[in-house]
C-alpha positions in Angstrom: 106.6 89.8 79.9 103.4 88.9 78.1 102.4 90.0 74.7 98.8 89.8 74.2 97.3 91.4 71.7 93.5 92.8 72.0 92.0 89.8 70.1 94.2 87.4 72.2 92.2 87.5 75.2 88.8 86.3 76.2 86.5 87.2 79.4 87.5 84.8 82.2 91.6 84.9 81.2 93.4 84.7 84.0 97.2 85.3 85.2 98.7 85.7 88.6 102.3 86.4 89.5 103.8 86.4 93.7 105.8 88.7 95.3 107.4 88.9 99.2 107.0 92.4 100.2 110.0 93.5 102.8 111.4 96.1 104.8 113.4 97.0 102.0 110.6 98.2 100.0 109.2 99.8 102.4 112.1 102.0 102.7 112.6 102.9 99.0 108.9 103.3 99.2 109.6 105.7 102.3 112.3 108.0 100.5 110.1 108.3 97.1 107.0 109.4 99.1 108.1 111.4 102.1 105.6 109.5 104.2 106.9 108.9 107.6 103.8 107.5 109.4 105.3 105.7 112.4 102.3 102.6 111.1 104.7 101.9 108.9 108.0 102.2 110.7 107.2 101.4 114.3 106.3 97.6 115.4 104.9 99.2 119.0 103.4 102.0 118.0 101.6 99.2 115.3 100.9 97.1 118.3 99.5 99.6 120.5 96.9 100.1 117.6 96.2 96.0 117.7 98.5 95.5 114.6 100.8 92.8 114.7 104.0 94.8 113.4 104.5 97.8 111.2 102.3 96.8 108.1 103.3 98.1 104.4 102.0 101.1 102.5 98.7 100.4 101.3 100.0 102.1 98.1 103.0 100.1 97.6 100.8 97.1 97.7 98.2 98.6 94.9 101.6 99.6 93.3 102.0 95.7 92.1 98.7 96.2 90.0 100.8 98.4 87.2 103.1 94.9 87.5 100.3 92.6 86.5 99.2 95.0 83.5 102.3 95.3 82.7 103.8 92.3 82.7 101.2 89.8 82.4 97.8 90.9 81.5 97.8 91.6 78.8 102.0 93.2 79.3 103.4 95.1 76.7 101.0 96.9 74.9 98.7 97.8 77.9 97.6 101.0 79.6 96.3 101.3 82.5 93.5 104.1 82.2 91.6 103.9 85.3 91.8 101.4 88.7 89.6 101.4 91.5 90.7 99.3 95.0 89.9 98.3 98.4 92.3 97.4 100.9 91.0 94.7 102.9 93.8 93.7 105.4 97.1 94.9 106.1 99.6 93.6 104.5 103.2 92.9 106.8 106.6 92.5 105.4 107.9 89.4 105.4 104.6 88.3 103.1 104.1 86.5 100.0 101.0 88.2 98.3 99.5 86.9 95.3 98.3 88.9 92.4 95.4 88.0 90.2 93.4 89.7 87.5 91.1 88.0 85.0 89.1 89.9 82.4 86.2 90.5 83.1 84.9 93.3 80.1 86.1 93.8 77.0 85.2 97.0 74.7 85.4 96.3 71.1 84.6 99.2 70.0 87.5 100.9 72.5 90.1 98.2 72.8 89.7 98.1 76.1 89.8 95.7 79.2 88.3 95.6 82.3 90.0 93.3 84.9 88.9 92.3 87.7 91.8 92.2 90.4 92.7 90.8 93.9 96.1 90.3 96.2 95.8 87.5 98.7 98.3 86.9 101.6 99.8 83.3 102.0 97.4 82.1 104.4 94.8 82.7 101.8 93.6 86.3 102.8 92.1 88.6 100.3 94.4 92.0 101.0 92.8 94.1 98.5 90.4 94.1 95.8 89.7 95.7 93.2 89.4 96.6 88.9 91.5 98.5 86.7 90.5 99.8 82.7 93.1 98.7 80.4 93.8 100.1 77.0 96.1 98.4 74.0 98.9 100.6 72.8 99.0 100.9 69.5 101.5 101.2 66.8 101.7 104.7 65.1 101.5 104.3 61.3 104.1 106.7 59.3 
């Protein structure tokens, strides 16, 4: 886990992390949500649609976002106040997607971030897109 602090970062920081999404995420995603769509279950019912297998929630994907603010930019003391995405491609289990965010506004007056985020498949495919507002946590004086 990261610990930046507000002053630590500059516009155009950058940190990426990877993950392999599988069929066992899907499922604890399955039982949390209650969503049963067959897309997501079904390899032919995927097919029939031109899909090459069941793909993953588009949620659990965007789900890796509170990961990346949490974890790495800026970690510890961030969050997350507002995100905005766009899924792009589906995403199929079995993939390794990689996470990026780099600042791309900061807010003096606010302490707050703006980073600019995307998720890209292993053959280099931007999955989703997107930004998210990030505040700093901060400690409660006595």
């Amino acid at each position: 886990m990261n610990h930046y602090e507000y002053e630590d970062l500059l516009i155009g920081h950058k940190e990426q992390f990877e993950v392999t999404v599988t069929d066992e995420m899907l499922d604890v995603f399955r039982n949390i949500t209650g969503d049963m769509n067959p897309f997501h279950m079904d390899d032919e019912f995927a097919k029939r649609y031109g899909f090459t297998s069941h793909a993953a929630f588009g949620m659990l994907t965007a789900s890796f976002l509170s990961t990346l603010a949490g974890m790495y930019l800026p970690g510890e003391k961030s969050i997350i106040q507002n995100t905005e995405i766009k899924f792009m491609k589906p995403v199929y289990p079995g993939e390794t997607l990689i996470i990026s965010g780099e600042v791309a506004e900061k807010n003096d007056a606010y302490r707050v971030i703006r980073i600019k985020t995307a998720m890209k498949n292993g053959a280099g495919e931007k999955v989703l897109r997107g930004s998210m507002q990030i505040g700093f946590l901060t400690e409660k004086e006595d």
